[in-house]
N, C-alpha and C positions, 0 to 999 in steps of 0.2 A: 880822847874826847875832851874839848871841852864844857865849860862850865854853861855857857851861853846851850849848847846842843841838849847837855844835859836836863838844863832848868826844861828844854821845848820839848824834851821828850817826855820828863815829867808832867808835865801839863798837860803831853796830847795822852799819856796814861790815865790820870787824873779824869778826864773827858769823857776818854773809853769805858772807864769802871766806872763813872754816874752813869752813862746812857745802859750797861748792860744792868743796873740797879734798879731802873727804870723802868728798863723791859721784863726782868724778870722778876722783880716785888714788887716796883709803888704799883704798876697802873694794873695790876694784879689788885692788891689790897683798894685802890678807888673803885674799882667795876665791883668786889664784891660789899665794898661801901653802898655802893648806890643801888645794889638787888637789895640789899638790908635793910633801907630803907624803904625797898617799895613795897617788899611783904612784909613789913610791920604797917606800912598803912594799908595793906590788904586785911592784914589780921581784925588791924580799928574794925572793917567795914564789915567782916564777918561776923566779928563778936555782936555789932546789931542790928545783922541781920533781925533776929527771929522781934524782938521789941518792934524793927522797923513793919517785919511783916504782921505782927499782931495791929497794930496805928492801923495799916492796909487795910486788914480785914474791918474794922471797925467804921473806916470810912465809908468802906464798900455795901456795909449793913445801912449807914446812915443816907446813905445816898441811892440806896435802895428803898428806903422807905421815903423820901423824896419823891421819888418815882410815884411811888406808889399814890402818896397823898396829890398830886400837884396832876396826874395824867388823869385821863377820863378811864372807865372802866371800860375793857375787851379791845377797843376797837385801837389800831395802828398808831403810830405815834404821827405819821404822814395826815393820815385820815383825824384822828382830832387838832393837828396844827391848821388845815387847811379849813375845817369845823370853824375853828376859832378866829382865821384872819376873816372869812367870810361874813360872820355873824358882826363881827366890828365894821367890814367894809358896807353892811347892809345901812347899821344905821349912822355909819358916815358917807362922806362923797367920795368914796375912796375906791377903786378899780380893779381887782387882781387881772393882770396883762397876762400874767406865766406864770407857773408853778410845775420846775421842772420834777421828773421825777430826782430821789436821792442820792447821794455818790456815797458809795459805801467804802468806808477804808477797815481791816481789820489788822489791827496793832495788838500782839500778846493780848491773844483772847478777849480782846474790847474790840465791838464793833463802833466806826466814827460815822455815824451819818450826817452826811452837808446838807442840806434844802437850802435851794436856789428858786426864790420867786420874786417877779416884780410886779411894783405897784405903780397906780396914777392915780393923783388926787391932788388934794390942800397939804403943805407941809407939816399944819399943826398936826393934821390925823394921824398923818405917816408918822409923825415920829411918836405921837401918842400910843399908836399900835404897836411900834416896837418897845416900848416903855411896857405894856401889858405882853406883852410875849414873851418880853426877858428877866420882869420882874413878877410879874402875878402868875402868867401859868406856867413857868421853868422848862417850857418846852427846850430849852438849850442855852447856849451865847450866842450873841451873836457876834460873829468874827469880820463881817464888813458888811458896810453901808457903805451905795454910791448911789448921791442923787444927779439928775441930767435934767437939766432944761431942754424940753422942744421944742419947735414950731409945728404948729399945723399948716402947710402951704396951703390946702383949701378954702380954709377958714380965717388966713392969719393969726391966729390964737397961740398962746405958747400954754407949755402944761409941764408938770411936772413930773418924771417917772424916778422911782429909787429901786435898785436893786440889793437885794437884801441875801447874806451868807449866814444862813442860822447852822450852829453847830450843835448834835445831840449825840448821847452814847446813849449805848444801848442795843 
């Protein structure tokens, strides 16, 4: 053999015993590098839990009492929001077009009720109305406003409708 053979067999040696090093300790020791890492940040999230769930319950009272002070007494949270757009639309120019019934979503024991209704009127009322819906009676957020220009073909007149996404728990 020579010298030249020897060095190339050394080397494809050399080669062999990293790759079988490879396979059988590092990427052993990186896989359980990186579980080590995730249950220690699982531990983080464990350890506060219970702090995180005490905040929960605390919001949960506050925001219960919200409820309580901000809604009318007995009657539906539907039946007083609809109370309440009416009595605004009386003494504005303001129209209720539709007031669907509500889309109920229930996510980990909260139930999400949507109300979907539309108006026609003056834009200052509209949006004053939702200014008192979303800030004085807390009946929810509201999660979208879309206004639409019309025409009337009989009349030629244009008018204005908004369709309104009130969002409420409960």
């Amino acid at each position: 053999m020579t010298n030249k053979t020897k060095i190339i067999l050394l080397l494809l040696g050399f080669l062999l015993t990293l790759t079988l090093c490879y396979q059988l300790a590092i990427s052993k020791t990186i896989e359980l590098n990186v579980t080590y890492k995730d249950l220690k940040q699982q531990e983080a999230l464990y350890k506060n839990a219970p702090r995180q769930m005490s905040l929960l319950k605390q919001k949960q009272h506050y925001y219960d009492s919200l409820l309580t002070k901000y809604q009318l007494q007995g009657n539906s949270v539907q039946n007083n929001l609809l109370k309440s757009i009416n009595t605004f639309a009386d003494s504005t120019n303001i129209k209720v077009v539709h007031f669907l019934e509500p889309h109920k979503v229930v996510n980990n024991d909260i139930t999400i009720n949507t109300y979907q209704f539309t108006l026609e009127g003056d834009y200052n009322n509209m949006v004053r109305l939702i200014h008192k819906l979303e800030q004085k009676t807390k009946f929810g957020e509201i999660i979208n406003l879309h206004f639409e220009k019309k025409k009337n073909f009989r009349t030629g007149t244009f008018y204005l409708q908004l369709h309104v996404l009130l969002k409420s728990f409960g």
